[in-house]
C-alpha positions as CSV (number, residue, x, y, z in Angstrom):
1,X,5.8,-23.7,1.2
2,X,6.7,-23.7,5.1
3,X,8.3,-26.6,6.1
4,X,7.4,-29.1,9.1
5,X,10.4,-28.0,11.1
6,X,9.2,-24.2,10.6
7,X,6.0,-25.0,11.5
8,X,7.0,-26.5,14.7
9,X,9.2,-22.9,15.6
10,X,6.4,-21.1,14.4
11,X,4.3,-22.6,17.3
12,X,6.6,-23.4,20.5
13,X,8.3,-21.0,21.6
14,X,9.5,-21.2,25.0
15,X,11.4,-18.4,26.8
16,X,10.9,-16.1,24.0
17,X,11.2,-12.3,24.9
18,X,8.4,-10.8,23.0
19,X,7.8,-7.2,21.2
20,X,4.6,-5.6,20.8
21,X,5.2,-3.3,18.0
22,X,1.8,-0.9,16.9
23,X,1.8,0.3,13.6
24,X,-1.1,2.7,11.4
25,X,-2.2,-0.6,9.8
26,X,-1.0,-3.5,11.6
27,X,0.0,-5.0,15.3
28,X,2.2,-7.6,15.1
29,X,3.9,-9.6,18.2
30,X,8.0,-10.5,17.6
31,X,10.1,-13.1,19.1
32,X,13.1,-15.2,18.2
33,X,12.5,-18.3,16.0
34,X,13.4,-21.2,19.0
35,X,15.0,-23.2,16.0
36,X,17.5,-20.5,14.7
37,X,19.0,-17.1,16.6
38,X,19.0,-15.1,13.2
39,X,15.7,-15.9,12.7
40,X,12.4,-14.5,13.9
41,X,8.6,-15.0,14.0
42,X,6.1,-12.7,13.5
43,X,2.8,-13.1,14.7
44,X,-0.4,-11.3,13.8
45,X,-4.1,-11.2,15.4
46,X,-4.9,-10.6,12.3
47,X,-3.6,-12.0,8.6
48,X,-4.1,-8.9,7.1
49,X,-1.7,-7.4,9.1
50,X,1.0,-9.7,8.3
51,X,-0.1,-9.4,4.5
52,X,0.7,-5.7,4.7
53,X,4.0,-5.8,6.0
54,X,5.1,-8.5,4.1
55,X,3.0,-8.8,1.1
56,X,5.2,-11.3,-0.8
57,X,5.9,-13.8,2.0
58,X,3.9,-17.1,3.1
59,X,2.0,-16.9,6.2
60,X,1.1,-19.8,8.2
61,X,-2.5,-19.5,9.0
62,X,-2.4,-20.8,13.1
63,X,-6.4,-20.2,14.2
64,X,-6.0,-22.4,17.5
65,X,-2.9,-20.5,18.6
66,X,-2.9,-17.0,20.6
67,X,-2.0,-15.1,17.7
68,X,-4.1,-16.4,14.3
69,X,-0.9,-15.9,11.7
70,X,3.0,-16.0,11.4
71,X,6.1,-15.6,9.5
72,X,9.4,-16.4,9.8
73,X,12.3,-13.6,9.0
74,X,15.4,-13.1,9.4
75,X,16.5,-10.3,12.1
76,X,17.8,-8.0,9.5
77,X,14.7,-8.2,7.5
78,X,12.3,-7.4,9.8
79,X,14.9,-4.9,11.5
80,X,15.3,-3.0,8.1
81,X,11.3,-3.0,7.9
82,X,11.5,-1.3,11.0
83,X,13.6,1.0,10.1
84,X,12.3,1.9,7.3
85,X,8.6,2.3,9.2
86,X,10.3,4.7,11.4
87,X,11.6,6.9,8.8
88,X,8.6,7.2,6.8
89,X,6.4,8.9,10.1
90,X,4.9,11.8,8.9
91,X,2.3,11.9,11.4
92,X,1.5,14.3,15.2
93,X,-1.1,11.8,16.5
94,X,-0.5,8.4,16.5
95,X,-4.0,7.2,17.1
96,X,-5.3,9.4,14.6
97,X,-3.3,8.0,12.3
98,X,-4.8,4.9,12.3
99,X,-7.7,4.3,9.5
100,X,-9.0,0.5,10.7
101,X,-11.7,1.5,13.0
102,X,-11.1,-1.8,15.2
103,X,-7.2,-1.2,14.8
104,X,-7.9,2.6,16.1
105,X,-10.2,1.3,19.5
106,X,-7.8,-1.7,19.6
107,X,-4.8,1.2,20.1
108,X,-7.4,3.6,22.3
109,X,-7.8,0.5,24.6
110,X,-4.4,-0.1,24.9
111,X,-3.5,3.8,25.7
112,X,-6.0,4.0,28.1
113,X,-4.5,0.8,30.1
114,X,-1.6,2.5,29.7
115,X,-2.5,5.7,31.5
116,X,-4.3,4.0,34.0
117,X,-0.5,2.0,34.7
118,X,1.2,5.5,34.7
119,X,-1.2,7.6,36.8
120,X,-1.2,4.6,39.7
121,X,2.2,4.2,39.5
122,X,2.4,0.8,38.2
123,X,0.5,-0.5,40.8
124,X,-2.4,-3.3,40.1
125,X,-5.8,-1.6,39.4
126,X,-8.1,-4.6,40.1
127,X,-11.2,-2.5,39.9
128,X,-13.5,-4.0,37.8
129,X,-11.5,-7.4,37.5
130,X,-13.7,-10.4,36.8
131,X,-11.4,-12.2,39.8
132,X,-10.3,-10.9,43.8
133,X,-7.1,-11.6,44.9
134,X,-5.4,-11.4,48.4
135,X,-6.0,-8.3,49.5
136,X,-8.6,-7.2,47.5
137,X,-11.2,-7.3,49.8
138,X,-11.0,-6.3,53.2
139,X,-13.8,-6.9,56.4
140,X,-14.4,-4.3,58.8
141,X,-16.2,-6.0,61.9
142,X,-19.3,-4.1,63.0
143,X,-18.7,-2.0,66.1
């Protein structure tokens, strides 16, 4: 059972550094636990995706948080899962790899952003944006 003091790491983090880290069947979200330095947490969209990395672990259910599950490890746990995720790549196409439908358009999303950042240079691409900002529109006076 998760503890009150792990439940309270679990959901205030302040400072943290995050990783985004995109797997075939899961995307997960890693910062330090606030409470311990050898400790992380883990933190899922989804609870299935925390179930298929760790399947034996407790996972704290969070639905009013930004990401709906977590789970606290240790650095060298979740850094030997990684390794171990690395290693077992057998795949050309990452994207193609991925067998969720939503977990595939989730990635195809996120590549496209991604191109869109690399073929402007990094600089904001507001077109389309629900909100203007300064500069975003500009008057020309009628001549």
């Amino acid at each position: 059972m998760i503890e009150q003091r792990e439940r309270q790491s679990m959901s205030r983090i302040q400072g943290a550094i995050e990783m985004w880290i995109c797997l075939t069947d899961s995307f997960v979200s890693v910062v330090q636990d606030g409470n311990d330095l050898n400790r992380m947490v883990v933190r899922g969209r989804r609870k299935e995706h925390l179930q298929a990395l760790f399947p034996e672990r407790e996972i704290l259910l969070t639905p009013d948080a930004d990401y709906v599950a977590r789970i606290l490890v240790t650095r060298e746990e979740f850094a030997s899962l990684v390794n171990r995720r690395i290693t077992e790549i057998t795949y050309d196409n990452f994207k193609g790899s991925v067998a969720d439908p939503a977990l595939h358009d989730l990635y195809a999303d996120f590549w496209s952003l991604h191109r869109r950042y690399q073929e402007n240079g990094g600089q904001r691409d507001r077109s389309g944006h629900f909100a203007w900002g300064p500069g975003d529109i500009q008057f020309t006076p009628k001549v």
